[in-house]
MIFI-929166 format. One record per residue (C-alpha): x, y, z; residue in three letters. Coordinates in steps of 0.2 Angstrom, whole numbers. Layout:
<recs>
+-------+-------+-------+-----+
|    xx |    yy |    zz |  aa |
+-------+-------+-------+-----+
|     X |     Y |     Z | ALA |
...
+-------+-------+-------+-----+
</recs>
This chain:
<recs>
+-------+-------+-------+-----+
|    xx |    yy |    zz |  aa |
+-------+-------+-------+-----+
|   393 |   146 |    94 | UNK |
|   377 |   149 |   101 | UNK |
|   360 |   138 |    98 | UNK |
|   342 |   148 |    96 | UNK |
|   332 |   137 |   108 | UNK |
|   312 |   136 |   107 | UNK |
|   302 |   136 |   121 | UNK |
|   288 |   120 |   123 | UNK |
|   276 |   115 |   135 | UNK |
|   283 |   103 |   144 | UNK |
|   273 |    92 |   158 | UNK |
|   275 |    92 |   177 | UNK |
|   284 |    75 |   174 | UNK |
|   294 |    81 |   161 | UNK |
|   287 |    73 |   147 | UNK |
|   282 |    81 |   131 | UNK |
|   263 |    82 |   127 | UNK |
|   256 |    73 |   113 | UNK |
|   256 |    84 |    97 | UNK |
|   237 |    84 |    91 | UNK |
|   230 |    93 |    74 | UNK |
|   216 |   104 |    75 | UNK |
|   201 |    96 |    66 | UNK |
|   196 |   102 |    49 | UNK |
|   180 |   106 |    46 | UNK |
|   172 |    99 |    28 | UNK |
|   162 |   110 |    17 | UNK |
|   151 |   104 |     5 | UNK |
|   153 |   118 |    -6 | UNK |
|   143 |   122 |   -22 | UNK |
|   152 |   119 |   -38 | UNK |
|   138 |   130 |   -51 | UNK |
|   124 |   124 |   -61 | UNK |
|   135 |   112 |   -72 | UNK |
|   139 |   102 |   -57 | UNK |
|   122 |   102 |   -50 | UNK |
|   116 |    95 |   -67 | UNK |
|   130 |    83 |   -67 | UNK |
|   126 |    77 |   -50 | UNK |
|   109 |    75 |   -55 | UNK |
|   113 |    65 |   -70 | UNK |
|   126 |    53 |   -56 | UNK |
|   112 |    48 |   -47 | UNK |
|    99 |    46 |   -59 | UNK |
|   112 |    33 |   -68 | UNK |
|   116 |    24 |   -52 | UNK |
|    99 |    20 |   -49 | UNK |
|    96 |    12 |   -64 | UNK |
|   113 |     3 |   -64 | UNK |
|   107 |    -4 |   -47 | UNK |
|    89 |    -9 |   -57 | UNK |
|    98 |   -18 |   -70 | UNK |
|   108 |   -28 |   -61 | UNK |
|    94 |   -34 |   -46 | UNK |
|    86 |   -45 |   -58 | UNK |
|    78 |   -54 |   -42 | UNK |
|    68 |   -37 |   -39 | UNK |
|    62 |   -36 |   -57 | UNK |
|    53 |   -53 |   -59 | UNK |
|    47 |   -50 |   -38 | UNK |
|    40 |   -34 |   -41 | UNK |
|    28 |   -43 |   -56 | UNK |
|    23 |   -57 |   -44 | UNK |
|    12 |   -44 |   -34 | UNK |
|     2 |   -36 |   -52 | UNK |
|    -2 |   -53 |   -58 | UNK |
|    -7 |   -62 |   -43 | UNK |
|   -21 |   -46 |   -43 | UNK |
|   -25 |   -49 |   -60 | UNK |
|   -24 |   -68 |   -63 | UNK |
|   -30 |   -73 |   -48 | UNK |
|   -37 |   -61 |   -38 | UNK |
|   -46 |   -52 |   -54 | UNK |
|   -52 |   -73 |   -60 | UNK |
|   -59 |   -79 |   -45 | UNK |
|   -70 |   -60 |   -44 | UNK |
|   -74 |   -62 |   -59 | UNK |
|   -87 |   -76 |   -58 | UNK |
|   -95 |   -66 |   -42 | UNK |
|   -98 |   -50 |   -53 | UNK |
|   -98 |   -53 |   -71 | UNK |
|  -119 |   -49 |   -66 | UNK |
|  -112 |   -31 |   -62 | UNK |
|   -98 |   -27 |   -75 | UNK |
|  -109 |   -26 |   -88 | UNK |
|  -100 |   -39 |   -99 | UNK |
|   -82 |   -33 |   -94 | UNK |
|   -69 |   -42 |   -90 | UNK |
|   -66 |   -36 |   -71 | UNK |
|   -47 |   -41 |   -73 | UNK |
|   -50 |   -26 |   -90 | UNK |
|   -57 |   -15 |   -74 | UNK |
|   -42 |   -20 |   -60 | UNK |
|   -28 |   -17 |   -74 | UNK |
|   -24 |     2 |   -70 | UNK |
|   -25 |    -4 |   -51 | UNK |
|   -12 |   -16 |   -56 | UNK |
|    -2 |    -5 |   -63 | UNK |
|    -4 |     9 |   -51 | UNK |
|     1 |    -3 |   -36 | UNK |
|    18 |    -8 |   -48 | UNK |
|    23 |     8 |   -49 | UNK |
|    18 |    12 |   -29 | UNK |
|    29 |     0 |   -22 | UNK |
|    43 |     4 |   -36 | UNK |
|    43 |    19 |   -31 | UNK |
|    41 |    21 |   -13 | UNK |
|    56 |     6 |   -10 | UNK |
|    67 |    15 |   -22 | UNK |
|    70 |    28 |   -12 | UNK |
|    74 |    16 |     2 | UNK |
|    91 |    17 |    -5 | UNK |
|    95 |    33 |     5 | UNK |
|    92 |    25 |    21 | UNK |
|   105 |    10 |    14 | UNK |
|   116 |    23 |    11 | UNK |
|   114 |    34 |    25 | UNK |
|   119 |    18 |    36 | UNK |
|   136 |    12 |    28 | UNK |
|   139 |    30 |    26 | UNK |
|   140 |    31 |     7 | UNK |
|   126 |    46 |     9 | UNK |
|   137 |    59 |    20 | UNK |
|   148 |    58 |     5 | UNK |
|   136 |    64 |    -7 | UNK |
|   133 |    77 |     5 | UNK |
|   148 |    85 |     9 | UNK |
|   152 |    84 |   -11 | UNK |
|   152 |   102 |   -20 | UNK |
|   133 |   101 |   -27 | UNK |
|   116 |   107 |   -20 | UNK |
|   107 |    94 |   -11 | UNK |
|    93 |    99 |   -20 | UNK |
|   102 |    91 |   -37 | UNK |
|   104 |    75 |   -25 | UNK |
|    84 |    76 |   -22 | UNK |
|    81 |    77 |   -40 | UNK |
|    91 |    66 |   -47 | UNK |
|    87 |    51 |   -33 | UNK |
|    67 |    57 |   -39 | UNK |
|    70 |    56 |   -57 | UNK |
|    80 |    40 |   -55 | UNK |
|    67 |    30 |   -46 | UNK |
|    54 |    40 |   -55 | UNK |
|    64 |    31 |   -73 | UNK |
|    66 |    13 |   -64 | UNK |
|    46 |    13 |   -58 | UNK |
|    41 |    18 |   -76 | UNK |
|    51 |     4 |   -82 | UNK |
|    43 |    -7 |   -72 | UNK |
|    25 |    -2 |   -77 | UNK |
|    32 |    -7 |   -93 | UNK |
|    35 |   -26 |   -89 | UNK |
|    14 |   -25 |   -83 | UNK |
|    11 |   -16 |   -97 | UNK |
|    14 |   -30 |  -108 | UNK |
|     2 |   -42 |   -99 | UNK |
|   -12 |   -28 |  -106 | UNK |
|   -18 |   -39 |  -122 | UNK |
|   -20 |   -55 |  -108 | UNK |
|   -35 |   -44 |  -100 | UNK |
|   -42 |   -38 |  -115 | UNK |
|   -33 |   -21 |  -114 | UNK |
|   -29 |   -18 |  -131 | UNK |
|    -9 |   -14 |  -138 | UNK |
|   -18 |     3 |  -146 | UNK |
|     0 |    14 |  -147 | UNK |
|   -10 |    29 |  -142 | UNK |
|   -17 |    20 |  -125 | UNK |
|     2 |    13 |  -123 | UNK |
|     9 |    30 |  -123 | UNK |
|    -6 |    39 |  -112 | UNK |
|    -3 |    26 |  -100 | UNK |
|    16 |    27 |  -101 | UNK |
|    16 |    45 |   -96 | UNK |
|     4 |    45 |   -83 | UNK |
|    14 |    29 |   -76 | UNK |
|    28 |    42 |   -76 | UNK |
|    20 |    56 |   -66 | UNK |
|    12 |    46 |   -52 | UNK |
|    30 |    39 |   -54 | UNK |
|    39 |    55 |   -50 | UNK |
|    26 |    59 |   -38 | UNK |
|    26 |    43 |   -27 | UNK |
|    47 |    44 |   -27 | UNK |
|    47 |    61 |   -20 | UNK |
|    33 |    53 |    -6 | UNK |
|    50 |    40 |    -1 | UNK |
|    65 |    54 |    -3 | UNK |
|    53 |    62 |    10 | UNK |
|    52 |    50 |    21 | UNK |
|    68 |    40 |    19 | UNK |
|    78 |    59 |    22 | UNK |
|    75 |    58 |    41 | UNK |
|    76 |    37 |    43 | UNK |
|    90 |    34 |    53 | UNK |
|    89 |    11 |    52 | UNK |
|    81 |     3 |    39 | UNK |
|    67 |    -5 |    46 | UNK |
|    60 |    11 |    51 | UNK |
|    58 |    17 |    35 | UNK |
|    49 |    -1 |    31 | UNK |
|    37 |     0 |    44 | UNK |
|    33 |    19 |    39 | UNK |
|    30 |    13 |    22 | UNK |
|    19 |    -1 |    25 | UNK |
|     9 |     9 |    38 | UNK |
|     6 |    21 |    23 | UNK |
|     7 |    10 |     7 | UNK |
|    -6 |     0 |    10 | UNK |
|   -19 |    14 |    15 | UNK |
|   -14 |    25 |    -2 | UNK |
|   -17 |     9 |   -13 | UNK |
|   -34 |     1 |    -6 | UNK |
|   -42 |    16 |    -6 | UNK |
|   -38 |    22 |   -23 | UNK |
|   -50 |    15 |   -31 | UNK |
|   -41 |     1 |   -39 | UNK |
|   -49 |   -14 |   -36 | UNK |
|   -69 |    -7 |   -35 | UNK |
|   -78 |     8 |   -39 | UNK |
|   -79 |    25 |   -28 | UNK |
|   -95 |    25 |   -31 | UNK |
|  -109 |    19 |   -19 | UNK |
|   -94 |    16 |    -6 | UNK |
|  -102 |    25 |    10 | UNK |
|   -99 |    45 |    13 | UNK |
|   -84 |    45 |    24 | UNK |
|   -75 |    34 |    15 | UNK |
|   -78 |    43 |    -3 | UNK |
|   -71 |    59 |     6 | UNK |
|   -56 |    49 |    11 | UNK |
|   -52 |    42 |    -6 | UNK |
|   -51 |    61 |   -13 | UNK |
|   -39 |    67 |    -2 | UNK |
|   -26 |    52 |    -9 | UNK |
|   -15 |    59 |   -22 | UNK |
|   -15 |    41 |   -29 | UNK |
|   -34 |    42 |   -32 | UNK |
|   -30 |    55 |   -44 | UNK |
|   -18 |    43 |   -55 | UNK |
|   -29 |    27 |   -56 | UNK |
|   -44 |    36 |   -63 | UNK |
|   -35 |    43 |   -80 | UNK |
|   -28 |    26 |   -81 | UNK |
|   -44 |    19 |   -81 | UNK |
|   -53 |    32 |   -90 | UNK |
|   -40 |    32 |  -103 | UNK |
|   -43 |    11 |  -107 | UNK |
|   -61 |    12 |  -106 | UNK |
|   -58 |    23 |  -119 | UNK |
|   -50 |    11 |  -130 | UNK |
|   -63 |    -4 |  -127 | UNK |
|   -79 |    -8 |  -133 | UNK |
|   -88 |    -4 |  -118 | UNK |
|  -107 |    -5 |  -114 | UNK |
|  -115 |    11 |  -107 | UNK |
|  -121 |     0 |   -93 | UNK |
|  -100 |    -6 |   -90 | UNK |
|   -95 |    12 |   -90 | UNK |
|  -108 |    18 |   -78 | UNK |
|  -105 |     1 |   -67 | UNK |
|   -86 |     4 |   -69 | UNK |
|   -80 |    19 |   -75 | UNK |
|   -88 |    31 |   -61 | UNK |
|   -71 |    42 |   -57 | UNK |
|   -70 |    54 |   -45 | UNK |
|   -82 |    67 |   -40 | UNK |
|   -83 |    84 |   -30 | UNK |
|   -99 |    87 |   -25 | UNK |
|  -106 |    81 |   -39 | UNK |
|   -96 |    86 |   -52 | UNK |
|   -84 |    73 |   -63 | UNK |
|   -66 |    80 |   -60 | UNK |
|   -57 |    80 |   -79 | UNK |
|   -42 |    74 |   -84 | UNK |
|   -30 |    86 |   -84 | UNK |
|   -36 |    93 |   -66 | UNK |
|   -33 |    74 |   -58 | UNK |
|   -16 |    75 |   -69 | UNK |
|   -13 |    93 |   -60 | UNK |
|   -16 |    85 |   -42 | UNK |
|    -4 |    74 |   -45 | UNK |
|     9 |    84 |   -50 | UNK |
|     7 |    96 |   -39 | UNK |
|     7 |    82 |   -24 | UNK |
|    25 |    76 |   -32 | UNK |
|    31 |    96 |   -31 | UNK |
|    27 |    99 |   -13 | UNK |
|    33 |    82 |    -9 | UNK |
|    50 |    86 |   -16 | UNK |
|    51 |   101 |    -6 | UNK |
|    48 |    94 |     8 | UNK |
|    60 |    80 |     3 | UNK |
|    74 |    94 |    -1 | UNK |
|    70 |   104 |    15 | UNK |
|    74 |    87 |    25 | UNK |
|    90 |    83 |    16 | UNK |
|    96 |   102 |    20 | UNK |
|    95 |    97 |    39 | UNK |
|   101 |    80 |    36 | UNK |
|   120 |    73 |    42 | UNK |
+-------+-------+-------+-----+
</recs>
């Protein structure tokens, strides 16, 4: 009976070389829009799950808006009270307060991609069967959700500043704390896309943070500031958010004409008052192309 042999490589000592598999190679995929939306929904859920249960966070991120309003905005108060017009400078510094909330909400949120990234919980995401750009959105809309929710804890300190509880104020502010919200996350998913350690991303941010909120306006008038510093203040997007804030509760107090023009001076282009709806348009637009560019560096990402 004869036996069908196989022929094998076999070594020049005789042995047999070790059997080794190819390596597969792992496609993300696209699953369709149903998964992108689901994907979007994941990750907008996971960032609130991690903001309800970091209690320590929550009560931290209020330390910063009422140390600027109860201290800060007190011990100004008895320097300029000649100069307000008869209002409260805390009643002035509130949008700032509220700004700066949801600034570093926002901006430390998207922080968690670099966490991710570094105990490799983010290559996961990627190699899953969604667009990235549905990873984008919903890390933007999840810290855009968390930041808004933070601005509502501030919120509630309004009546303490003489910011009246008027539901038509609350709800302007609300939605314009969610805009500059969106925006300011899409600033973080941009730059936390391409952070390899942690404390890179911090020093970018801090480097950046700082700037965008001191020269926003939110702790003193644009006006009479000297020329090249105006011209900076109207090329931050943050600018753009503080003044309907402001505008919108000098709308709701019983403000002097004196206070408004002391207080209220908003921002200017070559004269002209910039409205509403054009500041809210900046911003907007400012969050869009930051979420492109955010998208664009997650499509190179690994």
């Amino acid at each position: 009976m004869s036996s069908r042999q196989t022929s094998s490589p076999v070594g020049a000592d005789g042995s047999m070389p070790p059997l080794v598999a190819a390596p597969a190679a792992v496609h993300g995929g696209h699953g369709g829009i149903a998964a992108d939306l689901r994907a979007i929904k994941v990750v907008w859920s996971r960032e609130l799950i991690r903001f309800s249960r970091d209690r320590t966070r929550i009560v931290t991120a209020l330390l910063q808006p009422a140390l600027f309003l109860f201290v800060l905005g007190t011990g100004l108060s008895s320097l300029a009270n000649a100069s307000t017009g008869g209002v409260d400078l805390r009643t002035f510094m509130f949008p700032g307060a509220l700004g700066m909330t949801v600034l570093f909400t926002a901006v430390f949120s998207a922080g968690s991609i670099v966490w991710d990234r570094e105990f490799g919980f983010l290559r996961e995401m990627l190699v899953a069967p969604v667009s990235r750009t549905s990873i984008v959105l919903g890390k933007c809309f999840g810290g855009a959700t968390v930041s808004t929710l933070q601005g509502l804890l501030v919120l509630a300190l309004a009546g303490l500043v003489g910011v009246p509880y008027s539901p038509a104020l609350l709800l302007i502010l609300v939605a314009e704390c969610a805009l500059l919200a969106f925006a300011l996350t899409a600033f973080g998913v941009m730059v936390a896309a391409r952070m390899e350690q942690f404390q890179s991303f911090m020093a970018v941010v801090q480097a950046v943070v700082f700037p965008l909120f001191f020269l926003s306006g939110a702790l003193y008038p644009l006006r009479g500031l000297p020329t090249w510093l105006q011209v900076i203040t109207q090329f931050n997007p943050l600018t753009y958010a503080i003044d309907p804030m402001r505008r919108a509760v000098f709308d709701h107090i019983d403000a002097s004409p004196v206070a408004r023009e002391a207080l209220n001076t908003g921002v200017h282009w070559w004269g002209w008052r910039v409205p509403t709806l054009l500041e809210l348009a900046v911003v907007a637009c400012a969050g869009v192309g930051m979420m492109l560019l955010a998208v664009a560096n997650f499509r190179r990402a690994e």
